[in-house]
N, C-alpha and C positions, 0 to 999 in steps of 0.2 A: 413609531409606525414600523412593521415588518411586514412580512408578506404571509399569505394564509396557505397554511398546507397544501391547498387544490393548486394555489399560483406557483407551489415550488417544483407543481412535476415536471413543466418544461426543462429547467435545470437539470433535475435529474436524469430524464430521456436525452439528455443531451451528453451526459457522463457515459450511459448507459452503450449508445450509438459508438463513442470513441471506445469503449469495452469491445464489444463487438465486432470493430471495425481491427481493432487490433490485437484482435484474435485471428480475425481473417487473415490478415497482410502477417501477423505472425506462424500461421501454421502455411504461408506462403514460401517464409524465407527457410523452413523446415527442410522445405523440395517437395511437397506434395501440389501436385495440378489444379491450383482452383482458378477459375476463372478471374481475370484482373477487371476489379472494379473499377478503381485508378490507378495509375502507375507508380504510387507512392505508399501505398498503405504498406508492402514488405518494409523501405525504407525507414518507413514513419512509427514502425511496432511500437519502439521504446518510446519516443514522445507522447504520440495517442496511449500508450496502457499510464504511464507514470502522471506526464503534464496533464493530459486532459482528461482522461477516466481519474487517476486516482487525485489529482489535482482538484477537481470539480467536486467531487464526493465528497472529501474531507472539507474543501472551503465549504462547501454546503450545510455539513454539518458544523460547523464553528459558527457560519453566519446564524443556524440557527439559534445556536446558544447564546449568540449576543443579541438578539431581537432587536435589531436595527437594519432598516431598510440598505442603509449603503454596503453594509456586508455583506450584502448578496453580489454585489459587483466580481469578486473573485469566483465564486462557480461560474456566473456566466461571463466575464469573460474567460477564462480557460474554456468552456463550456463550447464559445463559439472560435475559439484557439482551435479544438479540435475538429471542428466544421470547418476550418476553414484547412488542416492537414487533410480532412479525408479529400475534400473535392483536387486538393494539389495545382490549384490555379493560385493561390499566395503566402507563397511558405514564408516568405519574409513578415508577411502582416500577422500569420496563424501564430508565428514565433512572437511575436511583438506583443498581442492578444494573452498568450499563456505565462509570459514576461509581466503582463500587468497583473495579470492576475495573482500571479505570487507575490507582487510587491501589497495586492491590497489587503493580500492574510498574511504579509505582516503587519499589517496596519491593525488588523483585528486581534491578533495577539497581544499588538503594545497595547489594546484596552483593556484586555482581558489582564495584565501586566499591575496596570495602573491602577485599575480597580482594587485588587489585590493583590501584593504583591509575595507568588511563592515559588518555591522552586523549581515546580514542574509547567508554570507558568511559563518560564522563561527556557527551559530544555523546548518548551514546544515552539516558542519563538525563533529561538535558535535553530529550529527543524522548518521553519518557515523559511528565516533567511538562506537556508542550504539549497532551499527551492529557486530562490530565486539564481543564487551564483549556478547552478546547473542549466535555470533559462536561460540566465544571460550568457553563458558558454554556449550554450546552441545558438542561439539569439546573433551571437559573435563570427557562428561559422564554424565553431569547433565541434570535430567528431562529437557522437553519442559517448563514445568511449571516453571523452573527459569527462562528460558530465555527468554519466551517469553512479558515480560516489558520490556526489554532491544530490542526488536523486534519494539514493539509499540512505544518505545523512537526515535528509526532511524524512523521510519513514521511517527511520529508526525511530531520532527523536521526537516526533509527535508523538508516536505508539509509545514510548516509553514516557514520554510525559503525562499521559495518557493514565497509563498504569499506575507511576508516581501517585495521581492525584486518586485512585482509591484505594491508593495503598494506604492513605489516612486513616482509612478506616481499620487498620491496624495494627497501630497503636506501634509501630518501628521504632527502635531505639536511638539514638541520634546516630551511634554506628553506623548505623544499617542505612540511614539513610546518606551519610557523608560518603559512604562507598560507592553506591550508584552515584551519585555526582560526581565521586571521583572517575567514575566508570564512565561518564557521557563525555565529563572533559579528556578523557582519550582518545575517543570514538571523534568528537570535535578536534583536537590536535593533529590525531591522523589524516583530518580533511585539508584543515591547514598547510601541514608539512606538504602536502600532496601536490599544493602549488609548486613545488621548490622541488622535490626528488618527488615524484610518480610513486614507484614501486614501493621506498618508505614508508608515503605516508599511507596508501593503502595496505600494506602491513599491518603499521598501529592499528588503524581502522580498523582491523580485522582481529586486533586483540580487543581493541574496547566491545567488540559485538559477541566476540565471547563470553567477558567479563560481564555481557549487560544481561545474555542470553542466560548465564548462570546464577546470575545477581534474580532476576525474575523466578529463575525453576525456583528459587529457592524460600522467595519471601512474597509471590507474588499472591492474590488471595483463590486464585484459582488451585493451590495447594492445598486448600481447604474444601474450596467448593466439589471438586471434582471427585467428593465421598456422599455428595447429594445426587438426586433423580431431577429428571427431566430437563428443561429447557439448563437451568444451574448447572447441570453437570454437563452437558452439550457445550456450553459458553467454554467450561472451565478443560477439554480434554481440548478443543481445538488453541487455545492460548498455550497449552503446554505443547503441544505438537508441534506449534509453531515456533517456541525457544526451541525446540532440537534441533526445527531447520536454521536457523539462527545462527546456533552456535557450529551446525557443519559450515551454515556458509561463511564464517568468520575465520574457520579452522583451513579451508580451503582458500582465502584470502590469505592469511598467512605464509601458507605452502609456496603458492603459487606466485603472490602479487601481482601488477599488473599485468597479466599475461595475454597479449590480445591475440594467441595462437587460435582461437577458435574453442573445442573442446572443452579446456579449464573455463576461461572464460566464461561459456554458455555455464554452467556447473555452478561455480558460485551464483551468476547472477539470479538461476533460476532458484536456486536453491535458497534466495534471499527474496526475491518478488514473487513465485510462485510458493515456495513453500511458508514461509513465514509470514510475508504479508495476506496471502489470499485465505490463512490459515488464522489470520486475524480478524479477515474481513467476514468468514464464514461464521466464527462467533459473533460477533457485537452485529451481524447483519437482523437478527430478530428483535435488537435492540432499538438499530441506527435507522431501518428503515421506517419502521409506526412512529421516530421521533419526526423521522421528516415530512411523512405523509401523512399524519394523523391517521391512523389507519393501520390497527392492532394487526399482530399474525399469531395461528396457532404454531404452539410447537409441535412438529411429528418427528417421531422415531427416522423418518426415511430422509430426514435432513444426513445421518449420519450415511447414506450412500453418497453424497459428491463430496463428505469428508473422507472416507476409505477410498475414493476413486481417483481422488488430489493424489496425497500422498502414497498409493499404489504406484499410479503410471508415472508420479514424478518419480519415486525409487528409480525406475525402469530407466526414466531418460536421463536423469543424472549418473546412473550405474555406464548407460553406455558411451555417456564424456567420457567419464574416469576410466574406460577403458578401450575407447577408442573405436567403440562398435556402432556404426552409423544406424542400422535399422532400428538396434531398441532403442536409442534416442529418436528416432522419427516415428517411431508408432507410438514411443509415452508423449511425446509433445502434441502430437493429434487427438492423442486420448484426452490428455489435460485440456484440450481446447472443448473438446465435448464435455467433460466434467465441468466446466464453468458454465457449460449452457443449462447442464441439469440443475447446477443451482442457482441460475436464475428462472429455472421451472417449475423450481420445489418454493423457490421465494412469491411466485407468485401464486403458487395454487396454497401455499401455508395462508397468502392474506386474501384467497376469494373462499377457502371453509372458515377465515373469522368472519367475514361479511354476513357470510350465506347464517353461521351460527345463532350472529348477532342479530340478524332480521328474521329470525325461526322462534326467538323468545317470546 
């Protein structure tokens, strides 16, 4: 028993809301003037964008793939984790909430594990469990700032677990694939050590995401695709776009390590959740969303406007970390907050001309 496409939009509207919402509370903590919803959405940026939009998203799409009712427990509770950050009436329970729900995708992983057992299998487990040591550091009271490598660690390795598994289709040589493993168990090590010396282990860290971000440009199958038209080459330019940011923001973790001076800091991070990740989600989003909502989309050329618009204003705002210029980082991070809304406006009007197409036949 699973749930039917039409029953999964609540979940997603609910991913969607904490998106939103922590875009809002983040283009708050930028310094631009919006009006305060509640008192906590600037506070709350990082847990609403990571624990409960991209927490929620990802358990969603995992629960789909395991067509089991209980799977769905992890989008919605993170789902209602983030319902319960935006209102800021029980942060202790919203925490408690997003803490479960990481514990139940790993739960979904060990099947997906056991069923068969392969290697990208278990990197994506391993990115599950990193989910959860980041909630339960918040969970615990500790800063964003512990937890968020442990946030970065479940994104890396799902995405890369991710990619592992169609990389099969590639026909890798045992080499090639012993590298990347050896390249995740860095990225992993570095999180490790991180408990014991901070700055160390976010270091490694910062080398294994190089190693992964180059391991990718180099064998991933978008190195192919990305000499095809249409939707295939759209997938295959924003996957490589996104190892660049990857491996700046690895390059920049290196540099820097933990530096919680402000500038560096915002720089890496953005340069890792904004460029990479949102530059992941921009591709497989014409994929991920018709899986969850039953419900195709066209592809259009004008998808690649909040792809150039990403990666434009982000230049701008990580240009002005790295050099200490306050405005163009406040005008790329407001811009990027608009570019995420164009492409939730392009994502919907791509699936009301399939609808509108599909009912003209």
């Amino acid at each position: 028993m699973s749930l039917k496409p039409y029953q999964r939009i609540p979940l997603l509207v609910l991913g969607m809301l904490s998106l939103l919402t922590a875009l809002w509370g983040g283009t708050q903590r930028l310094g631009w003037d919006l009006p305060v919803l509640t008192g906590s959405l600037a506070l709350n940026h990082g847990p609403l964008m990571v624990g409960a939009f991209l927490g929620t998203v990802i358990g969603l799409e995992r629960a789909v793939a395991l067509d089991r009712l209980w799977g769905y427990l992890a989008p919605a509770l993170t789902g209602l984790g983030g319902l319960a950050l935006i209102s800021g009436q029980a942060p202790s329970a919203a925490l408690f909430l997003l803490l479960s729900g990481s514990l139940v995708l790993v739960g979904v992983n060990l099947v997906f594990t056991s069923r068969w057992f392969a290697w990208f299998h278990v990197v994506m487990g391993l990115g599950a469990i990193a989910l959860v040591v980041g909630n339960l550091f918040l969970a615990r009271g500790e800063p964003v700032s512990v937890a968020v490598w442990w946030w970065m660690g479940f994104l890396l390795l799902t995405i890369t677990g991710e990619r592992m598994e169609l990389g099969r289709l590639l026909f890798l040589s045992k080499t090639q694939q012993w590298q990347i493993l050896l390249f995740v168990f860095v990225a992993v090590a570095g999180l490790v050590l991180s408990l014991l010396k901070l700055d160390l282990g976010v270091r490694v860290l910062g080398i294994g995401m190089i190693a992964i971000a180059l391991w990718l440009g180099n064998f991933d199958v978008a190195r192919r695709t990305v000499r095809q038209t249409g939707l295939t080459r759209f997938i295959a330019v924003n996957l490589l776009l996104g190892y660049a940011w990857l491996a700046l923001s690895g390059v920049l973790l290196v540099l820097f390590g933990a530096d919680f001076g402000g500038l560096r800091y915002d720089a890496v991070l953005h340069a890792f959740f904004l460029g990479y990740v949102f530059s992941m989600i921009f591709g497989h989003a014409p994929v991920i969303f018709p899986a969850i909502l039953g419900r195709g989309m066209s592809y259009r050329p004008a998808f690649y406007l909040h792809v150039i618009l990403l990666h434009l204003f982000l230049a701008i705002r990580i240009g002005g970390d790295l050099t200490t210029q306050i405005m163009p980082r406040h005008w790329g991070g407001l811009f990027n907050t608009l570019t995420l809304l164009v492409f939730l406006a392009n994502t919907l009007l791509s699936m009301r001309a399939y609808t509108l197409a599909k009912n003209s036949r």
